[in-house]
N, CA, C and O atoms as a GROMACS GRO file, in nm:
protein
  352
    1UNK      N    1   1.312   2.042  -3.570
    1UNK     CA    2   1.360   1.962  -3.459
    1UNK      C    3   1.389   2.050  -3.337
    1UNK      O    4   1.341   2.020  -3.228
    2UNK      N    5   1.487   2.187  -3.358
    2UNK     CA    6   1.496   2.282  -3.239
    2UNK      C    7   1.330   2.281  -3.167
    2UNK      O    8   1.298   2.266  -3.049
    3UNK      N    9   1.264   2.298  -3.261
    3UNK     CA   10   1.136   2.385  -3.171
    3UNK      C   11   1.059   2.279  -3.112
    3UNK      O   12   0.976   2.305  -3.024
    4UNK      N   13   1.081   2.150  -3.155
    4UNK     CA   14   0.997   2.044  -3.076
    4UNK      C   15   1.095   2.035  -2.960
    4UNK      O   16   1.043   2.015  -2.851
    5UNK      N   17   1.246   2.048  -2.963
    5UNK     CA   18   1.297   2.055  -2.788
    5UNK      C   19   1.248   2.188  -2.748
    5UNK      O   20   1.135   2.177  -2.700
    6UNK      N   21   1.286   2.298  -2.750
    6UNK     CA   22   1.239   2.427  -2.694
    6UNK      C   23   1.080   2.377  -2.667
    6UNK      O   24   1.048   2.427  -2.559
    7UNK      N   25   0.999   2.322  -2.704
    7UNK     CA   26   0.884   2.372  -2.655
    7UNK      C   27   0.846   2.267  -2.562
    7UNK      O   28   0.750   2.278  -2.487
    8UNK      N   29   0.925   2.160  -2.568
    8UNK     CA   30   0.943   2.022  -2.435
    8UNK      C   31   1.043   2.119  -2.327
    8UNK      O   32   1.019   2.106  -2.207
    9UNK      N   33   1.128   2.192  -2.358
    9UNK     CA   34   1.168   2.296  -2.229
    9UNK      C   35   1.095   2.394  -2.186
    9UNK      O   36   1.138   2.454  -2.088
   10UNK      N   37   0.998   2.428  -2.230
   10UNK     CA   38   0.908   2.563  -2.179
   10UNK      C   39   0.810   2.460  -2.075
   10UNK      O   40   0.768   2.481  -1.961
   11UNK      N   41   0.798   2.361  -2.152
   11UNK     CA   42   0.658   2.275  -2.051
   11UNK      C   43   0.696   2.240  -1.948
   11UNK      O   44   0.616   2.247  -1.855
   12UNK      N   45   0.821   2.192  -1.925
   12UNK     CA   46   0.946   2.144  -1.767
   12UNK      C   47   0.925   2.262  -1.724
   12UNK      O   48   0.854   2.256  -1.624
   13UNK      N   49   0.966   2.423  -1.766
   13UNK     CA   50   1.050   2.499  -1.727
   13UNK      C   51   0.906   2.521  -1.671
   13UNK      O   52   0.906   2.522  -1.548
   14UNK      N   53   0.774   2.541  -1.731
   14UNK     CA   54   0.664   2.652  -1.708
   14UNK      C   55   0.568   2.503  -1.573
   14UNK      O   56   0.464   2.550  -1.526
   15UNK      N   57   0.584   2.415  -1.544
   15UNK     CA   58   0.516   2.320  -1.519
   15UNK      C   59   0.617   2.324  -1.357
   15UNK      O   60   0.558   2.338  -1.250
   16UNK      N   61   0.808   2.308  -1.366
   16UNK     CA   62   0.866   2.352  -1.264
   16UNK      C   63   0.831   2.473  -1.189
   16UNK      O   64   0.847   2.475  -1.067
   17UNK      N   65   0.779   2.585  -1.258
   17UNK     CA   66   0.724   2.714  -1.174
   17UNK      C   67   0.601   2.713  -1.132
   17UNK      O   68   0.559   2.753  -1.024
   18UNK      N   69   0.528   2.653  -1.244
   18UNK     CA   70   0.377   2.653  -1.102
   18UNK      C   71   0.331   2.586  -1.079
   18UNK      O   72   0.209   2.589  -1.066
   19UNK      N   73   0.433   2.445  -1.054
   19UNK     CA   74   0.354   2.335  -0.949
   19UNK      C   75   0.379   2.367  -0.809
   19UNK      O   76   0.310   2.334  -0.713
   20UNK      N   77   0.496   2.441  -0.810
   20UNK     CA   78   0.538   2.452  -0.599
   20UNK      C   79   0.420   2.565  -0.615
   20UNK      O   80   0.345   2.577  -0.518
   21UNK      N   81   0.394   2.660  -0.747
   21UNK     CA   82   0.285   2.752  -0.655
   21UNK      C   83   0.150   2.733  -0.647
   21UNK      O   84   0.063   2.787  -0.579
   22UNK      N   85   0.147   2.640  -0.736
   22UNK     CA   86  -0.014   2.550  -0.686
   22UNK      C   87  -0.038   2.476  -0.557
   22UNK      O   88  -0.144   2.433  -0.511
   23UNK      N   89   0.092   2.470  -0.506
   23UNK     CA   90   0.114   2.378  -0.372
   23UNK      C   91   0.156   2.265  -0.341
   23UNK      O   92   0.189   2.215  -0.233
   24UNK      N   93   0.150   2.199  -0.521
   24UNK     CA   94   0.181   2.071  -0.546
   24UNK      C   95   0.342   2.042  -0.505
   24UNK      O   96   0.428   2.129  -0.521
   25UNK      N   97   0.368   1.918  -0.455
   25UNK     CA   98   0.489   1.856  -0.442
   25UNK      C   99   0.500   1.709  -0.514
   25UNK      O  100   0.438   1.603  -0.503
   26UNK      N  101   0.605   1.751  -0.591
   26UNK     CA  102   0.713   1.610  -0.575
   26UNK      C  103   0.655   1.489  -0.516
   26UNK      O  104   0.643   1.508  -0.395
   27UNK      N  105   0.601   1.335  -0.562
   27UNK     CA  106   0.647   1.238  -0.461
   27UNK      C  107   0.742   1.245  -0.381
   27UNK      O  108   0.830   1.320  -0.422
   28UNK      N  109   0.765   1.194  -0.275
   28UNK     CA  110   0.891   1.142  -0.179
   28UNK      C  111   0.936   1.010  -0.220
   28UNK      O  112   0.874   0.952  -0.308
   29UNK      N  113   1.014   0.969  -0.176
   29UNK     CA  114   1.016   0.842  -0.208
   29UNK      C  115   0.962   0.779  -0.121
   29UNK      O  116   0.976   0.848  -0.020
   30UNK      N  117   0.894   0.666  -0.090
   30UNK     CA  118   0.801   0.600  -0.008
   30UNK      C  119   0.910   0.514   0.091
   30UNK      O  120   1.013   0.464   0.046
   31UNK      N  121   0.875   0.509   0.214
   31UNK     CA  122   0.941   0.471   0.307
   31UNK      C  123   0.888   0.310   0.268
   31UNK      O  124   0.786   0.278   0.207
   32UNK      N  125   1.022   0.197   0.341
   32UNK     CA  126   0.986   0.089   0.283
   32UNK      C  127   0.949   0.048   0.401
   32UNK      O  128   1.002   0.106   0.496
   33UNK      N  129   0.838  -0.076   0.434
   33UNK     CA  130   0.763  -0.114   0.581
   33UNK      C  131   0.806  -0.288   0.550
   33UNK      O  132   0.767  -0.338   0.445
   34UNK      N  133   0.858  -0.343   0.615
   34UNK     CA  134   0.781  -0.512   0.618
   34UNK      C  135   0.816  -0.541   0.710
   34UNK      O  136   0.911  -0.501   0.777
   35UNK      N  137   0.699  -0.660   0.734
   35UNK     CA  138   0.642  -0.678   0.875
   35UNK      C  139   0.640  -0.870   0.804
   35UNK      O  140   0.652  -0.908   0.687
   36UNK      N  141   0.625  -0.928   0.894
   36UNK     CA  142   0.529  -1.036   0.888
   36UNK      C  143   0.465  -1.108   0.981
   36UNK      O  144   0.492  -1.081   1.098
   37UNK      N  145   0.382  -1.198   0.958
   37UNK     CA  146   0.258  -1.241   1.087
   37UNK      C  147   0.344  -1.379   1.139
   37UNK      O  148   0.275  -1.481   1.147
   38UNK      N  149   0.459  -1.391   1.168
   38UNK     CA  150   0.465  -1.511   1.257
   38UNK      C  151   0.450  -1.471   1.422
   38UNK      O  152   0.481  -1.555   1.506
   39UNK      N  153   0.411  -1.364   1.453
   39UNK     CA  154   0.386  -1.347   1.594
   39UNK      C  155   0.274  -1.283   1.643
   39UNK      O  156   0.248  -1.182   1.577
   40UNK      N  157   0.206  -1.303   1.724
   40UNK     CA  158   0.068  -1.339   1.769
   40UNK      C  159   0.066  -1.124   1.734
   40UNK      O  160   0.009  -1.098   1.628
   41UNK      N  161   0.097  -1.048   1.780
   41UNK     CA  162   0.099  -0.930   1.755
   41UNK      C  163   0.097  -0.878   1.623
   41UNK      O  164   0.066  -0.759   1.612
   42UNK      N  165   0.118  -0.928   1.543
   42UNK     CA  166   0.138  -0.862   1.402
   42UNK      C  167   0.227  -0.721   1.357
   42UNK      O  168   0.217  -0.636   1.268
   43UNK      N  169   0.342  -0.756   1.501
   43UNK     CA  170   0.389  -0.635   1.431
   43UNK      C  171   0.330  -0.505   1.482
   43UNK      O  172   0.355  -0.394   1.435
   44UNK      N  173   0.252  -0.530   1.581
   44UNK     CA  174   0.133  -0.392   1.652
   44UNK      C  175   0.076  -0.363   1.566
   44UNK      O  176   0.049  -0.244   1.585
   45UNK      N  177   0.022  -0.402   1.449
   45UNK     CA  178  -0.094  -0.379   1.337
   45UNK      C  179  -0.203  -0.444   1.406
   45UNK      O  180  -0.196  -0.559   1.449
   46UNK      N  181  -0.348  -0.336   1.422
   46UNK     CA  182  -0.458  -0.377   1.450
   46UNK      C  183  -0.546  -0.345   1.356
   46UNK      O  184  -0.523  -0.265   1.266
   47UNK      N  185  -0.675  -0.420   1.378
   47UNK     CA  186  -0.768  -0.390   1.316
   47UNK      C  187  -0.850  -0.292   1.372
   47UNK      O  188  -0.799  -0.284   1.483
   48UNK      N  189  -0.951  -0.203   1.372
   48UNK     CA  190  -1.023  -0.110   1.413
   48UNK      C  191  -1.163  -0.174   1.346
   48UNK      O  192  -1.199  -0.215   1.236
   49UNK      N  193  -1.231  -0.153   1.509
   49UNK     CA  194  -1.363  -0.269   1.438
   49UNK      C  195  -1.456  -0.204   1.491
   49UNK      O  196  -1.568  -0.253   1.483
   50UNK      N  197  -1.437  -0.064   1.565
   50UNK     CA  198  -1.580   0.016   1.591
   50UNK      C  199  -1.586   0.054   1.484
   50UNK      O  200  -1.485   0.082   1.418
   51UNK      N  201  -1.714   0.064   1.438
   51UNK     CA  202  -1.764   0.090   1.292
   51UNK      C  203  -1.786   0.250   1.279
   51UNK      O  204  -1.796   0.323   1.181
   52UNK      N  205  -1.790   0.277   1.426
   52UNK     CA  206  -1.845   0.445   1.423
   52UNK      C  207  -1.704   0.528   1.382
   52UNK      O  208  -1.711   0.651   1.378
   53UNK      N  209  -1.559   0.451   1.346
   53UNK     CA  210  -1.478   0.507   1.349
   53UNK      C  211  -1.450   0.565   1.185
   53UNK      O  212  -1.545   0.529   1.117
   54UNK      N  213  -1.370   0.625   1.120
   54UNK     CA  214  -1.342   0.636   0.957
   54UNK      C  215  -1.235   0.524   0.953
   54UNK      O  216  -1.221   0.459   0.850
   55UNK      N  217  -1.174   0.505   1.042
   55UNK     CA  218  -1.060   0.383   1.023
   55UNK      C  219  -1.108   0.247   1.005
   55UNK      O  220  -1.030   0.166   0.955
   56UNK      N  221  -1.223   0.210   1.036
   56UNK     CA  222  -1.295   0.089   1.072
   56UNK      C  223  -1.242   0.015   0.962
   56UNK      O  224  -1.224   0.073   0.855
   57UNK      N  225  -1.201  -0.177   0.984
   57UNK     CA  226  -1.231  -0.264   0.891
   57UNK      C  227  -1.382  -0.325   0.901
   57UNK      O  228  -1.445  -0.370   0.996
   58UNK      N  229  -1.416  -0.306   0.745
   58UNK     CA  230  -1.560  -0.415   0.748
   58UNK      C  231  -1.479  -0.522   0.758
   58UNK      O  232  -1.518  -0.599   0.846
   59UNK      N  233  -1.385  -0.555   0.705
   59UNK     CA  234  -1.375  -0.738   0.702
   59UNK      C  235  -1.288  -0.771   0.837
   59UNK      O  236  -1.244  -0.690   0.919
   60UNK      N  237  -1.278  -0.905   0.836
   60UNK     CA  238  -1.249  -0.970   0.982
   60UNK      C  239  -1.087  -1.048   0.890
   60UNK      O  240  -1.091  -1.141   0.808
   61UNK      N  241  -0.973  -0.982   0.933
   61UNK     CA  242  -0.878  -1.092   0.861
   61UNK      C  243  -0.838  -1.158   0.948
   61UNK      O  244  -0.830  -1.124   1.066
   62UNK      N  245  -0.801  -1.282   0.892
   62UNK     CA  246  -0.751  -1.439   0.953
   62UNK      C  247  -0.620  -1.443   0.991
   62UNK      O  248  -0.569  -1.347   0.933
   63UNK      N  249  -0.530  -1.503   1.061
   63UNK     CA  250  -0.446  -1.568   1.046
   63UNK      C  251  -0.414  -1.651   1.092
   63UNK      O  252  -0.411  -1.694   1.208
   64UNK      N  253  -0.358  -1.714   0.903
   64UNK     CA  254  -0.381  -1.896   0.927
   64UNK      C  255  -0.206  -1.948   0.900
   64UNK      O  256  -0.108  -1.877   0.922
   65UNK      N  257  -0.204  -2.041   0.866
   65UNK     CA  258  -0.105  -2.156   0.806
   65UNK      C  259  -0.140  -2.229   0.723
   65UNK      O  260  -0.258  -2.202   0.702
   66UNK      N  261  -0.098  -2.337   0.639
   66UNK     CA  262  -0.166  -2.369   0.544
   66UNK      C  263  -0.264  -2.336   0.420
   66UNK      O  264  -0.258  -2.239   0.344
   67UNK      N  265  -0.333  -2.417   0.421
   67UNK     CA  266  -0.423  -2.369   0.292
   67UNK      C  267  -0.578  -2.267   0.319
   67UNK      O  268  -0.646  -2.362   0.358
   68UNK      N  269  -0.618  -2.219   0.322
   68UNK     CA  270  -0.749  -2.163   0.345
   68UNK      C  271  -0.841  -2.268   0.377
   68UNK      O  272  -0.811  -2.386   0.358
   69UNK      N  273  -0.955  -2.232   0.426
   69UNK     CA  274  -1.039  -2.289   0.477
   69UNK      C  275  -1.121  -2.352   0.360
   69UNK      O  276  -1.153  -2.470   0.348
   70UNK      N  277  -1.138  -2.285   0.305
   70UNK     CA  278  -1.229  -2.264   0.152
   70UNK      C  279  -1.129  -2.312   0.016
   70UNK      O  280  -1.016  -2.265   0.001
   71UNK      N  281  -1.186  -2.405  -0.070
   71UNK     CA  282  -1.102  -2.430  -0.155
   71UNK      C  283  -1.069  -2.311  -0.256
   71UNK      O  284  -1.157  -2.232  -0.289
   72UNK      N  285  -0.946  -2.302  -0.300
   72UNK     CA  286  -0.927  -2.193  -0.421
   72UNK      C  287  -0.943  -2.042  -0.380
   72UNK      O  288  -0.933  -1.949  -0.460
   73UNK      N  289  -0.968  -2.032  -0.251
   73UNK     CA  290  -0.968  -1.882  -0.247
   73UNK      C  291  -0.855  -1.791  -0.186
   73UNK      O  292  -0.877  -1.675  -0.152
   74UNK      N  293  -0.715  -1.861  -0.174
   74UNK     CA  294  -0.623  -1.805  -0.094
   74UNK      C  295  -0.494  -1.939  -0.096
   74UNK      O  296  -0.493  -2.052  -0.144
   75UNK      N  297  -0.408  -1.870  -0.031
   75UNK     CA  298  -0.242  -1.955  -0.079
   75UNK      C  299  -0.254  -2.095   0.003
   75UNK      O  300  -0.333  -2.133   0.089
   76UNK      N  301  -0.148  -2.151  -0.057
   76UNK     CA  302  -0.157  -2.355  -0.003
   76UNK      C  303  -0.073  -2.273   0.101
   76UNK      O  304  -0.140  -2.284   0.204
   77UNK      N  305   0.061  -2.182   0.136
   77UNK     CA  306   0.121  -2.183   0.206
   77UNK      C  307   0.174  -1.964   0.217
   77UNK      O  308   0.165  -1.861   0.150
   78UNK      N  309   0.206  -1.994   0.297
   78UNK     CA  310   0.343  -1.848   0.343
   78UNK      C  311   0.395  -1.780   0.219
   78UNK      O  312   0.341  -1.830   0.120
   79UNK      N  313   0.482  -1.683   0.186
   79UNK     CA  314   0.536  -1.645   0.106
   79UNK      C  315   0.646  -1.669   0.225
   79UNK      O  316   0.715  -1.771   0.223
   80UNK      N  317   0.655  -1.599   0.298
   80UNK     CA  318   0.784  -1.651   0.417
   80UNK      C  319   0.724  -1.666   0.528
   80UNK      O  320   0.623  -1.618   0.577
   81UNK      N  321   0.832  -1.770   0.574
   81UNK     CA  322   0.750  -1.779   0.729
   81UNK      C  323   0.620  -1.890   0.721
   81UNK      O  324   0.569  -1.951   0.627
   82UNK      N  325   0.595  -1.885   0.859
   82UNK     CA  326   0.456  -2.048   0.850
   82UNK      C  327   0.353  -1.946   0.841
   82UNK      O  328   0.283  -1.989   0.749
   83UNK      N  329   0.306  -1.845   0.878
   83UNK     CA  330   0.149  -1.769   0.865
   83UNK      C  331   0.132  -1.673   0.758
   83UNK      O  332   0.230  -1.621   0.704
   84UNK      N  333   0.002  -1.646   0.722
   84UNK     CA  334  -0.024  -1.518   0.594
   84UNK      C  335  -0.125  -1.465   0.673
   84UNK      O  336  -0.156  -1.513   0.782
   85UNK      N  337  -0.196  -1.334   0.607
   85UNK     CA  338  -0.303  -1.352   0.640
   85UNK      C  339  -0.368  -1.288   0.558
   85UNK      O  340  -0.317  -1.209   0.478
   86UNK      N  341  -0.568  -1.331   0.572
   86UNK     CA  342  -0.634  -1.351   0.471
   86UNK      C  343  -0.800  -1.312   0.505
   86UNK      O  344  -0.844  -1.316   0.620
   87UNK      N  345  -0.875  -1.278   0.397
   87UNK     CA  346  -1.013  -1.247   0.475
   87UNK      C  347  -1.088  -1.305   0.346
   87UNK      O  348  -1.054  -1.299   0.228
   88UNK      N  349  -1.202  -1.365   0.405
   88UNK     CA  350  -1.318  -1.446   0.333
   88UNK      C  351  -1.427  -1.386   0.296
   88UNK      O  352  -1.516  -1.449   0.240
   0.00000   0.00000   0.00000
């Protein structure tokens, strides 16, 4: 039983020393974001639609109210708020 902990402490202890010298870090903790689409701006979220860019969206998203255009492919309503938005 000792040597199955001792050798779960060498792997922390030896894994704590050469991950900072591999370069590796730690997660952070992730900053929390929410936004939602009830205003014509989104919050200053755009889409990027020159294609020549690496940021580019191929898809075109919507925003609607209600149900989708298309049956079954998207929400009857909001999670909050009157708008979502959605791409076909």
């Amino acid at each position: 039983m000792k040597t199955k902990t001792l050798s779960s402490r060498r792997r922390v202890i030896t894994l704590a020393i050469l991950l900072p010298a591999l370069g590796a870090t730690l997660p952070a903790e992730a900053a929390q974001h929410a936004t939602g689409f009830e205003s014509d701006d989104l919050g200053g979220w755009t889409t990027t639609r020159d294609m020549s860019s690496p940021n580019a969206s191929r898809f075109d998203w919507d925003r609607h109210a209600g149900n989708t255009p298309s049956w079954y492919t998207g929400p009857e309503r909001a999670h909050e708020g009157e708008f979502y938005l959605f791409l076909e």
